[in-house]
Each structure stands twice: as structure tokens, then as C-alpha cells.
N, C-alpha and C positions, 0 to 999 in steps of 0.2 A: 240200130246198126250204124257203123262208123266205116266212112268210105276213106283211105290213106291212099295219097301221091308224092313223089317227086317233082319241081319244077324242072322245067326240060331246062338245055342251054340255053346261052346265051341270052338276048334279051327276056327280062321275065314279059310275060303275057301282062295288058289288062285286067284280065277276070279268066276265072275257070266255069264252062258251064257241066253238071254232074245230071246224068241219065240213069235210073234205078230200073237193070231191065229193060230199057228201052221205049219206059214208060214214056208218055209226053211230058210230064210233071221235069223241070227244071229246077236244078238247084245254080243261084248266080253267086259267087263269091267275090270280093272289092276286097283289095289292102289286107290281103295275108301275111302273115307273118312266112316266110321264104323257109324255117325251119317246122311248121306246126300247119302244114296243109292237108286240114281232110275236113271231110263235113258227116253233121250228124243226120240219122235218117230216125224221125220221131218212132216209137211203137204204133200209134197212128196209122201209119202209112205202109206198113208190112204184116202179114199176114203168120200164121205159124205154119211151122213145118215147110217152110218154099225155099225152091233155091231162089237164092239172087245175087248178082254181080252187078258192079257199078260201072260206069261209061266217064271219062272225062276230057276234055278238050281245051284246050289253050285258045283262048281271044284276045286278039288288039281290040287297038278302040273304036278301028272301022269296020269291025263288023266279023273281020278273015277267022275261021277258026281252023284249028289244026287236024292230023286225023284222031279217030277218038281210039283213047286206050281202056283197056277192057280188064278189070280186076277177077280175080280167080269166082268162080260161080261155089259160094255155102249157103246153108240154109237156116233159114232166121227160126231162132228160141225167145220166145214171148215169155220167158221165166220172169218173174214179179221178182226184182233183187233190192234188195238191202234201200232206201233211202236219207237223206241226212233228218235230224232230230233239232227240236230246237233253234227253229232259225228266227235273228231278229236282226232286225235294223235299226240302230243307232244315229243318231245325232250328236257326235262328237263336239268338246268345246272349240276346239280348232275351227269347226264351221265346213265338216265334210262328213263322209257317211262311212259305216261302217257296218259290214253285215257279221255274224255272228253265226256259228253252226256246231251242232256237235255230230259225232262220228255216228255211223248207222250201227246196229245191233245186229247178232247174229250173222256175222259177213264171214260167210266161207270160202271165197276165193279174192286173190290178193288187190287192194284199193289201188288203183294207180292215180286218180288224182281227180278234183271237184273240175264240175265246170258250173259258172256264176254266170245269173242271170240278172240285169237290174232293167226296170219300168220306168221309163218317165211321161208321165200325162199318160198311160195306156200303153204311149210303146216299150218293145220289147229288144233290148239290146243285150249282147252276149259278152261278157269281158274276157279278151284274151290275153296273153295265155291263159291256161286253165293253172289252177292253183295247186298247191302241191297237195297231197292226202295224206303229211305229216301236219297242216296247217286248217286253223277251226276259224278261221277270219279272213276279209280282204276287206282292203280300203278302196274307196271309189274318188281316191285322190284326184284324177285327170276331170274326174265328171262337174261342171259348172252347176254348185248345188244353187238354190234360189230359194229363198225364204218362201215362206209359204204357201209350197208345192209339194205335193201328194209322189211319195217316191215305194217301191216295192223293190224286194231282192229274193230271190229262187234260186235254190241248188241242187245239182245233180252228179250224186257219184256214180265212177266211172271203174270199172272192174277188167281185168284181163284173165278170160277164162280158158285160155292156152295161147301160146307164143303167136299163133296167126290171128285171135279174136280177140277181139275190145268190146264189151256192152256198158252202157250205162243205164242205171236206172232213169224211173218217174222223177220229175221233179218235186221237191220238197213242196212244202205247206210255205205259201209266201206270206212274206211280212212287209207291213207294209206303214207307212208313218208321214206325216207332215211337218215340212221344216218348220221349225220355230224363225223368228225374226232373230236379228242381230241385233249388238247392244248398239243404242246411237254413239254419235260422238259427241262431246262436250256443248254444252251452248254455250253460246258466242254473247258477248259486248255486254257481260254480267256489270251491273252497276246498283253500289245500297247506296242509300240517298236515305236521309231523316228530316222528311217534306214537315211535319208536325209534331208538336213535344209527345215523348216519349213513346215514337213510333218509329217503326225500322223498314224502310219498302225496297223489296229487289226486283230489278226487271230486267229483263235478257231477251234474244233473240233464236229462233229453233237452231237446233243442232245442223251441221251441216249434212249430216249422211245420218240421216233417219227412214227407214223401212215405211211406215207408219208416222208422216210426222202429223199427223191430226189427233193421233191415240196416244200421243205419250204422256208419262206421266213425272212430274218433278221431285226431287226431297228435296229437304231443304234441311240442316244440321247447325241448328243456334248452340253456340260456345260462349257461354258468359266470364269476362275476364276482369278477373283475376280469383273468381271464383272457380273455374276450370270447370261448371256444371253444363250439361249437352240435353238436348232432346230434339225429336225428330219430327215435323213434319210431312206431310205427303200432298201436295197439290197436285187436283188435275184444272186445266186450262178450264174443260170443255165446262167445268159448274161454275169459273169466275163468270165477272161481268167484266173484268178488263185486261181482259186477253193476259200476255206475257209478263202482268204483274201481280204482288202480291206482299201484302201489308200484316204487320205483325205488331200488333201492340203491350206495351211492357207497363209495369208499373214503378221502374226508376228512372232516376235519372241522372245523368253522365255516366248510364252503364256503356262500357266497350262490350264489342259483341264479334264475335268472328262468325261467317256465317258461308257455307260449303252446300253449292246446290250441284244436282247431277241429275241428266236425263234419263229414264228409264222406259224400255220397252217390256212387256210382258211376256213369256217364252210358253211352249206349247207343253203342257203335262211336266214343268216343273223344270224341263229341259230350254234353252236357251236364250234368246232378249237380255235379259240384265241391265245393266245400269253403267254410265258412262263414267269417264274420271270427274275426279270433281273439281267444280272450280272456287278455291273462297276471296271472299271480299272481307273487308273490316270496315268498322265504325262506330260513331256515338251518339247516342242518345242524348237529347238537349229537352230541356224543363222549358213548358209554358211560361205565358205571362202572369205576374203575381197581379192578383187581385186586389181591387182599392184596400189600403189602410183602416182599418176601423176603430172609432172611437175618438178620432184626438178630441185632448181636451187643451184649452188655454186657460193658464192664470198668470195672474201681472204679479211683478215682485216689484221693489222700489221703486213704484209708480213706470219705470220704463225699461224695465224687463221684462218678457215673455215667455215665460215657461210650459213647452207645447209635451202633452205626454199621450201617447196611444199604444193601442193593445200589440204585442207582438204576432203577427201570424200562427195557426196552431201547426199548421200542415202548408208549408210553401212549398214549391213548386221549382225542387232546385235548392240552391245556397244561397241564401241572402247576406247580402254585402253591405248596405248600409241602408241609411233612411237620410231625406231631409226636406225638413219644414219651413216652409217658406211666407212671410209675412208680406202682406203685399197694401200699396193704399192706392190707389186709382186715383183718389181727385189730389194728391200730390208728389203723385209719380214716384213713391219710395215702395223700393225691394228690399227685405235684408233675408235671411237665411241663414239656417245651423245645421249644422251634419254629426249623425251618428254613426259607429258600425253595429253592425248588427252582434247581438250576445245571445248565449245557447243556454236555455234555461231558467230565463225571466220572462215575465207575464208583460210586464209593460217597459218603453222605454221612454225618453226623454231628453230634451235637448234645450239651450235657452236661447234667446235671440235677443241682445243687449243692443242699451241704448237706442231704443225708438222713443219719439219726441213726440208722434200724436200716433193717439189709439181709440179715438174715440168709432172710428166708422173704420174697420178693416175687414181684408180676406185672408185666410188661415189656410196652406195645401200642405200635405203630406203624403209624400211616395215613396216607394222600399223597391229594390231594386235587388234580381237575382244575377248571378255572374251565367255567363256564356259555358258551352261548352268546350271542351281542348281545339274545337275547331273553328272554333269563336261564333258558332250556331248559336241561336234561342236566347233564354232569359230577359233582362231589358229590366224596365223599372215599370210599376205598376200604376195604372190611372192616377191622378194629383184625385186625393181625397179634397173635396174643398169643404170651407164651411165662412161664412159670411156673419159677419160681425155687427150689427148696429145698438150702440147703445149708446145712452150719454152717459159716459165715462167722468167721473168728479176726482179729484184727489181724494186721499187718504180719510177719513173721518181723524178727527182731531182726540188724543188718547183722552180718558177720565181725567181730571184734576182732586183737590182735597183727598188723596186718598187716607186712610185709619185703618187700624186693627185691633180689636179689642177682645179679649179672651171671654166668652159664653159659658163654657163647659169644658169638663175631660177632655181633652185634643181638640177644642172648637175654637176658630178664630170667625168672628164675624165683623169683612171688610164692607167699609161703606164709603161712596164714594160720589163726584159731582161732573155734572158733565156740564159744559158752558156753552154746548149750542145747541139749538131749537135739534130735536130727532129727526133725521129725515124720513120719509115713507119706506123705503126699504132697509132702515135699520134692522140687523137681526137678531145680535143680543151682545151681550157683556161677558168677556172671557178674565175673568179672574188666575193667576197664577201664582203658584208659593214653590220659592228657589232656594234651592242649596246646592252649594257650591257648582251654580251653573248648569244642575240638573233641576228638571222640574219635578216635585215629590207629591204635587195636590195640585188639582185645576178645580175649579166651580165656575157655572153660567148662569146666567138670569136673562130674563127675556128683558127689553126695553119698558114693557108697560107699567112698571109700578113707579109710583110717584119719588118716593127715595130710595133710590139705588143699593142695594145691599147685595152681599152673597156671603153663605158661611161655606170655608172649609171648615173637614172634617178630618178624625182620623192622623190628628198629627202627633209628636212625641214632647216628650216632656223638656226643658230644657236645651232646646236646638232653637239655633238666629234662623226666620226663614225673610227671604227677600220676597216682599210679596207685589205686585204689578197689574194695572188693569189696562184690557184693550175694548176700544170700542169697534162695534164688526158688523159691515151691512152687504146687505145681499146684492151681487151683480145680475146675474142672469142663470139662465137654469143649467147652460153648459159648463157656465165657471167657480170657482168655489167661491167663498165670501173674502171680501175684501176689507183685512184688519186693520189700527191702527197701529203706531209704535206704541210700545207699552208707555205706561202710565212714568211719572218719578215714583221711583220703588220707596217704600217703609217698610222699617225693620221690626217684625213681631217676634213673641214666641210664646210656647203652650207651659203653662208653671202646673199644672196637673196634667199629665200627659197620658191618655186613655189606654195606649196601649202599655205604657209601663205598669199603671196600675194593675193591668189586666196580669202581666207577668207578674209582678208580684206576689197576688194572691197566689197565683199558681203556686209558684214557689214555696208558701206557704202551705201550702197544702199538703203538698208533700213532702213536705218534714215533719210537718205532724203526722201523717200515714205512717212514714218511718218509724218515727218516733212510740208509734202504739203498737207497730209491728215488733218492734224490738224487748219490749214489754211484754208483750201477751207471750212471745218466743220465751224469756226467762220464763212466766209464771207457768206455763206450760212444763216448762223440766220441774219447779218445786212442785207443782199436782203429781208428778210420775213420782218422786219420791216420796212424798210425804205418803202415798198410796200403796207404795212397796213398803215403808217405816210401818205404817199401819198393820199389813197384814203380817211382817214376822212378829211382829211382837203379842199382836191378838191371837194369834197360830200356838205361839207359848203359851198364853193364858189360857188358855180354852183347852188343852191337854194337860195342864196341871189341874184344873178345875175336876178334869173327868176321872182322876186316879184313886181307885177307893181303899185308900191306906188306914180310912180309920180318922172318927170325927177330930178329934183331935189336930193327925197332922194335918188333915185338909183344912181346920180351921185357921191354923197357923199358916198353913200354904195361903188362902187365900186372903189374909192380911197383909202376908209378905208382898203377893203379887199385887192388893190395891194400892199398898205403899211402894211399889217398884214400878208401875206402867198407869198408875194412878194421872198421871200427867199427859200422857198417850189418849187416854180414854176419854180425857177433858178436855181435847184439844175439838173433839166431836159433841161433845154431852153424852154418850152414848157407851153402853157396858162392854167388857168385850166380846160376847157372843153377838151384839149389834155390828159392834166393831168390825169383826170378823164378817158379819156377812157382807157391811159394805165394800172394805176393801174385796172379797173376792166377786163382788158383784163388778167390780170396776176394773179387775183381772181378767172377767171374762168377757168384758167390752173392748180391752186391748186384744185378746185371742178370739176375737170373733170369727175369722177368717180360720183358724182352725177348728173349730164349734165344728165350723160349718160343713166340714170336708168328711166330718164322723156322722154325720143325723143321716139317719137310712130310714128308721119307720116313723110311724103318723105320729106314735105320741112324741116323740124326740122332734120332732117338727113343728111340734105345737108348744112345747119347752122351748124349742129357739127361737120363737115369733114374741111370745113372752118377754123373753132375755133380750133381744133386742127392743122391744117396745122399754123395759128400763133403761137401755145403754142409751136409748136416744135421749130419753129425759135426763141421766144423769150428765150427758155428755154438754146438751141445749143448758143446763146450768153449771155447770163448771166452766163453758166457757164466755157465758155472761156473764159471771162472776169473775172472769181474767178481764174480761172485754172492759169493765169499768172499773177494777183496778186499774189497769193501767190507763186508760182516760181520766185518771180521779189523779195519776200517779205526772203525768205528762202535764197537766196544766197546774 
């Protein structure tokens, strides 16, 4: 039941208190709305079929109340009316609430309009005015929502069921829900810093307005540039070991990296928290330090040259920029040094260090050095390889003298030669070499120990000046190669049967006469094909005149004619013409074998062609052994 007033004149009251019947039950109303003054009397608290009339009174705020006015005496109907359907409450992304409802079913008398109910913590508050009953929502804009707290909304439509009565129903099925958190806001004093090669570390400080700032959790969004490729991180604090940082390690280096982190809260059932704006940093990545140089080696050139050579890096650490070797002598205070730049696609490199004047006791360093990053971070140059020298260093060995050349053999020069000082203990052998025109064509070695010095080249040409030269070569140490003399005074040889020329020759040879028997067996080959066709038309005649029985006479005569007409034919074989005749067609049917072959169907024809061929092979193995040494009888 709904109790409706007027406010009297003049000043409005504090409060109105409302008497149902005269009950003692008080209803107290605060801050009405001056157009929308009446109160609702639950089904609760009224009984059916009773009259009742309402009582109401105007209060100040000391207490004074007015006389009471007394509304018309009807009697209450407990009819179960219509309900609303469908109520929910939302969490809008605005970050305020919204209730939801649909219209009730079956409503036979006219809706005049919702009245909303919303809970906060338990309590129970009424939202005025009542909402229209053209409208299936309201917003609980004014209501100070608070992240997660437990909020409910209840609705009750309200029916006029003639011009003096207003009922409302039961209240709806309430809905009820948990704010989700808010998204934080940005963290603060983001800073990448690249403490170690090829690592990227960001650290920041908590967001300023965080719900939650113990629970949140980070992304982090790497952009590799000038590759434009992204992927995504998710840091939570709570599993590092060092709070508001976090380190990323890459495998290049002077990559630029752009890198966008944002805080994020989690929201309740998919609804709100989210993720804050992002903030990005830039930076680059900077290459270790390269590691020592490996391998140099030293050898001495013209007694006071230094020629320092070591392995190139396989996988450095960055760009390497150069190298350089540095000669060093302690007990007479001399430094020199040579520089390289570094090259993309060689194994080893090299550098010389000229004119040093004692090298008997030295120190050898080599370091490679990689470039900085665009920030001028990292790189540097790598530990000084050292390596330590002591040897007693001699001059040159003194070249061979007497040198000779004397021809052995096909391409054989065997040089002999003298040497004019005692051999020292590290001698390691005799380099012999034969030159044309400034190119070396032959080398040979011999070790020191034989009593007269000799070496033969081999292998050389007929008719060619070669410059031939002997170097004497002894061993320094196990690091450096061997130390040669200047060549020898050159002598002038040469090979007067030259191995390889005679070797082409024959060749040569050979193959002209191959030619040459090829070309030969090809002719007698065509006169075998005619003399074989000549053969059979003429023995083909003979052999048909022979068979004609005309009567002794003319066949006597026929076959005189015909000894003295193919007489010469027949002689050419020894053989008559019914021999004649078989051989040529024997050798007819060794050229038509291939079609023999396409007609034989049964066993005995199969064993005729095994036959036929068992002759063609023998006549064929002598007729062309009989070409084969004509023409080798015809060629020489």
C-alpha cells in the first residue's frame, strides 16, 4: 500500500512521520523530494481484506509536530501482481553501475512506473525518483562505487488499479556483483639501461593510483628496429628477486630495441582492472669484450723484419675494427708496432713490424679491438695475447755454392751442390728450385745428412732454360717457420728429352693410327656389303637357269654359257654357284636378323634362328678379322 501527501505551506517540515491506523509502527521520511511525497507500506505489514487509512504529520527539527492528517479509510488486496524479469547488475566501463530489467508478463492493469532498490554492504537504499515504466535500466551514477565491494539492485513495479489506488508488487530476484578494481595508472621514472653486453634492463617505480599496488602485474612489449618484429612479455614483481626490475637477454648486438611497459590490474569475471597507458623507452645493445687473439705466429724476413700472423676470430663479439701487434724488448727498452683493420672472410691476418735491430730475446702481444655502440657503450679491445721469445737468434745460413745441373733422364735434372760451412745442429734441409720466367715450375728437398749434396728434379719439359737456385734452411723454434738463405748464384739447365713431351707424342701417335685403321676397316666394310650383294644376284641367275628342264641339250649349253659368263664370280670364292648362293644368302640373313627375329613364333623356327645366328656370329668374327688386318697390313 502507498500512502500520498501534500507539503503544507510555507516552510517545508524536517521530516514527515506516517501512522498506518494508528498503529504505533512509524514511518520517518528525510530529504523528499517536495513533488513525489508518499511512502510505501510493505505487503508485510498489512493484512487482507482490512480497511486502513494513513496518519501524517509535519516535524521541525525540534521535535514540534503538526496536527495529523488522516487519508480516506480502503481496504488492502494482497493480489500477487506481475513482477520485473531479468534483473542484473552491471559494471560498466565508465566505472559505475547499472541495473538491468525486463518488463513483467501478463500485466493487466496499467504499469505506472519501477521503483529501484540498491544494497551497499547489506544496506538497503531506495533510489528516487522512481523510474519511468517506459524504461528497462537506471544508472547509479550519484552512488560512490569502490572497487571491490559486493553491491545488489531489486525492482518493484508499481500498477494503478483505478484513479484512487496505486499497488506495487514483490520485489524482484536481486542481483548482485563485485566491483572489479580499476585500471592503475602509468608507472613512473621508467628507465633501460644496457648494464651488460647484450642485455636490455628496465626499472620503474609503482604506479601512482593503484587499487592493488602489491598485485599488479607488468607487460613489457620488445620492438626490434629496424626489423619492426614485437613480442610480449608478462612480469609479475611478486616471483622476481629484484623487485621493480627486469633483465632481458638477446643474442645481438648493437640491436636498437624500443621497449613499452604498462601496468595492469586483473578485473572480476572478465569485467574491469585492465592495463594502464604505456610508457616506451629506447636503446642499444652493446657486444662484450673480445677474447684474447689466438695463435700468433712470428717469422723474421730480412733478418730485421717481423712478420706477426694470427687466427681471425670465428664469432666476435660485435664488429671488430682492427688488430695490433706489438714487438716489445725489455732489457733495451724498444717498442715498435703494426696495425691492421680487420677483413670479413679470411682465416688469418697479418701485419709486419720493420726494421728491428736485435731480436734475439723478445715479447710478441696481439689484441683486436671491437667498436662501441651508437652510445659509445661496450666493445674495447681484447686481453694483449703475449707470447715470449728466447732464442739465440743467428743470421741467415750462408746460400749453397758450386751449384750444377746435369740431365739423368726424360725430364730429370740432377742438381749437386756445396756448402762451405760446418752444418749447424738445427739445419733442416736444402730447398732446391727451377724458374721460368720468375715463376717457380719444380722444387725438390733433401735433408742435410748425406755426404754430397744432391737433389733431382723431376718432371720437367723438353727444350725450356730453367733457372735453377739452392737455399740452405734451418730450423728456429717450434712457434716460427724455418729460417732460409738467399738463393744460391743461379745456373742455367735444360731437359733435351723432355718426359712429358714424349709422353704427348706417343699419344699422338696413337691416335692416328686408331684413325687411320678406323678409316680402313670403314671402307672394307662397304666392299664386304657389295661384293655380298654382287654375289647373290648373280648366283640367284645361276642357280635358276641350272633348274630349267628344257632338254639336255640346251641346258648343256646354258650351263657352259653360264661357267663362262659368272665363271669369274664363282672364283672369286672357289665355290660353285649353289655354294655361292648359299653363302651370300647366309650373310643376307645376318644383315636381316632383326627381322628373322620379329617372324619366329613356334619352337622349331626358334631353333632355326639360334642355328642362323650361331653362323652369323662366326661369319661375321671372320670377316671382320679379315678387315681388321687388312687394314693394319694396309696402314703400316
Amino acid at each position: 500500500m502507498t500512502c500520498f501527501w501534500e507539503p503544507p505551506s510555507g516552510t517545508p517540515p524536517a521530516k514527515y512521520r506516517v501512522w498506518i491506523n494508528n498503529n504505533v509502527a512509524t514511518y520517518l521520511l528525510r530529504e523528499q523530494e517536495p513533488s513525489q511525497l508518499f511512502v510505501f507500506i510493505p505487503s508485510k505489514d498489512l493484512q487482507s481484506d482490512t480497511p486502513y487509512s494513513c496518519l501524517v504529520e509535519a516535524c521541525s527539527e525540534l521535535g514540534e509536530c503538526s496536527p495529523r492528517a488522516q487519508s480516506a479509510i480502503i481496504r488492502s488486496n494482497k493480489r500477487r501482481l506481475p513482477v520485473p524479469i531479468g534483473v542484473r547488475l552491471i559494471y560498466e566501463s565508465g566505472g559505475f553501475l547499472r541495473c538491468y530489467w525486463e518488463h513483467p508478463v501478463k500485466v493487466d492493469i496499467p504499469l505506472v512506473y519501477f521503483r529501484t532498490f540498491i544494497y551497499v554492504g547489506g544496506q538497503k537504499k531506495e533510489i528516487r525518483p522512481p523510474t519511468s515504466a517506459q524504461k528497462t535500466a537506471i544508472d547509479f551514477i550519484n552512488e560512490n562505487v569502490k572497487p571491490n565491494r559486493e553491491y545488489s539492485c531489486e525492482i518493484m513495479a508499481c500498477y494503478r488499479e483505478n484513479p484512487d489506488r496505486l499497488v506495487c508488487s514483490d520485489a524482484s530476484s536481486k542481483s548482485t556483483m563485485k566491483t572489479p578494481f580499476r585500471p592503475p595508472s602509468m608507472p613512473l621514472d621508467v628507465k633501460l639501461t644496457t648494464p651488460k653486453p647484450r642485455t636490455i634492463q628496465i626499472a620503474w617505480r609503482k604506479p601512482a593510483r593503484a587499487e592493488l599496488p602489491d598485485h599488479l602485474l607488468y607487460e613489457f612489449v620488445f620492438k626490434w628496429i629496424p626489423q619492426e618484429t614485437e613480442f610480449l612479455i608478462t612480469f609479475d614483481p611478486r616471483k622476481g628477486k629484484d623487485g621493480l626490475l627486469y633483465q632481458h637477454n638477446t643474442t645481438e648486438d648493437y640491436q636498437q630495441v624500443e621497449v613499452s611497459i604498462t601496468a595492469c590490474s586483473e578485473g572480476v569475471e572478465g569485467i574491469g582492472g585492465g592495463c594502464s597507458e604505456a610508457v616506451k623507452v629506447k636503446g642499444t645493445t652493446w657486444p662484450g669484450r673480445l677474447e684474447s687473439v689466438k695463435k700468433p705466429i712470428a717469422e723474421i724476413r730480412n733478418s730485421h723484419d717481423l712478420i706477426v700472423t694470427w687466427e681471425v676470430p670465428k664469432n666476435p663479439p660485435g664488429v671488430m675494427v682492427n688488430y695490433t701487434a706489438t714487438f716489445y724488448d725489455e732489457r733495451h727498452n724498444v717498442t715498435m708496432s703494426c696495425s691492421v683493420k680487420h677483413r670479413d672472410f679470411v682465416r688469418t691476418l697479418s701485419c709486419m713490424i720493420k726494421n728491428i735491430t736485435y731480436m734475439k730475446e723478445y715479447g710478441l702481444s696481439v689484441v683486436g679491438c671491437v667498436a662501441p655502440n651508437s652510445d659509445g657503450n661496450g666493445g674495447g679491445c681484447s686481453p694483449p695475447t703475449i707470447r715470449m721469445y728466447h732464442q739465440n737468434m743467428q743470421e741467415r745460413p750462408l746460400p749453397p755454392s758450386n751449384v750444377s745441373a746435369v740431365e739423368i733422364g726424360a725430364g730429370q735434372l740432377e742438381v749437386t751442390f756445396q756448402v762451405d760451412e760446418a752444418l749447424p745442429e738445427n739445419a733442416a734441409y736444402f730447398l732446391v728450385e727451377a724458374v721460368v720466367e720468375n715463376r717457380t715450375v719444380a722444387l725438390c728437398r733433401t735433408a742435410p745428412l748425406t755426404v754430397a749434396h744432391f737433389c733431382v728434379l723431376e718432371a720437367l719439359n723438353k727444350s725450356v732454360n730453367y733457372t735453377i737456385s739452392v737455399r740452405s734452411c734451418n730450423r728456429v723454434n717450434d712457434s716460427m717457420k724455418e729460417l732460409c738463405s738467399p738463393p744460391s748464384d743461379p745456373v742455367f739447365a735444360s731437359s733435351r728429352i723432355g718426359r712429358l713431351c714424349a709422353m704427348e707424342e706417343g699419344v699422338g701417335m696413337k691416335i692416328e693410327i686408331s684413325t687411320s685403321v678406323l678409316v680402313v676397316m670403314v671402307i672394307c666394310f662397304f666392299v664386304y656389303i657389295i661384293l655380298i650383294c654382287t654375289i647373290l644376284r648373280r648366283a640367284t641367275r645361276g642357280s635358276r637357269a641350272t633348274r630349267k628342264e628344257v632338254g639336255a641339250e640346251a641346258m648343256h649349253h646354258h650351263e657352259n654359257q653360264s661357267n663362262a659368263s659368272y665363271g669369274d664370280a664363282w672364283r672369286v670364292c672357289g665355290l660353285s654357284p649353289e655354294k655361292s648362293l648359299s653363302v651370300a644368302l647366309l650373310h643376307l640373313r645376318c644383315l636381316q636378323v632383326s627381322q628373322i627375329c620379329s617372324q619366329v613364333k613356334t619352337a622349331e623356327q626358334k631353333r632355326k634362328l639360334f642355328n642362323i645366328l650361331l653362323d652369323c656370329i662366326a661369319v661375321i668374327c671372320g670377316v671382320m678379322t679379315i678387315i681388321f688386318i687388312t687394314a693394319t697390313h694396309y696402314t703400316t
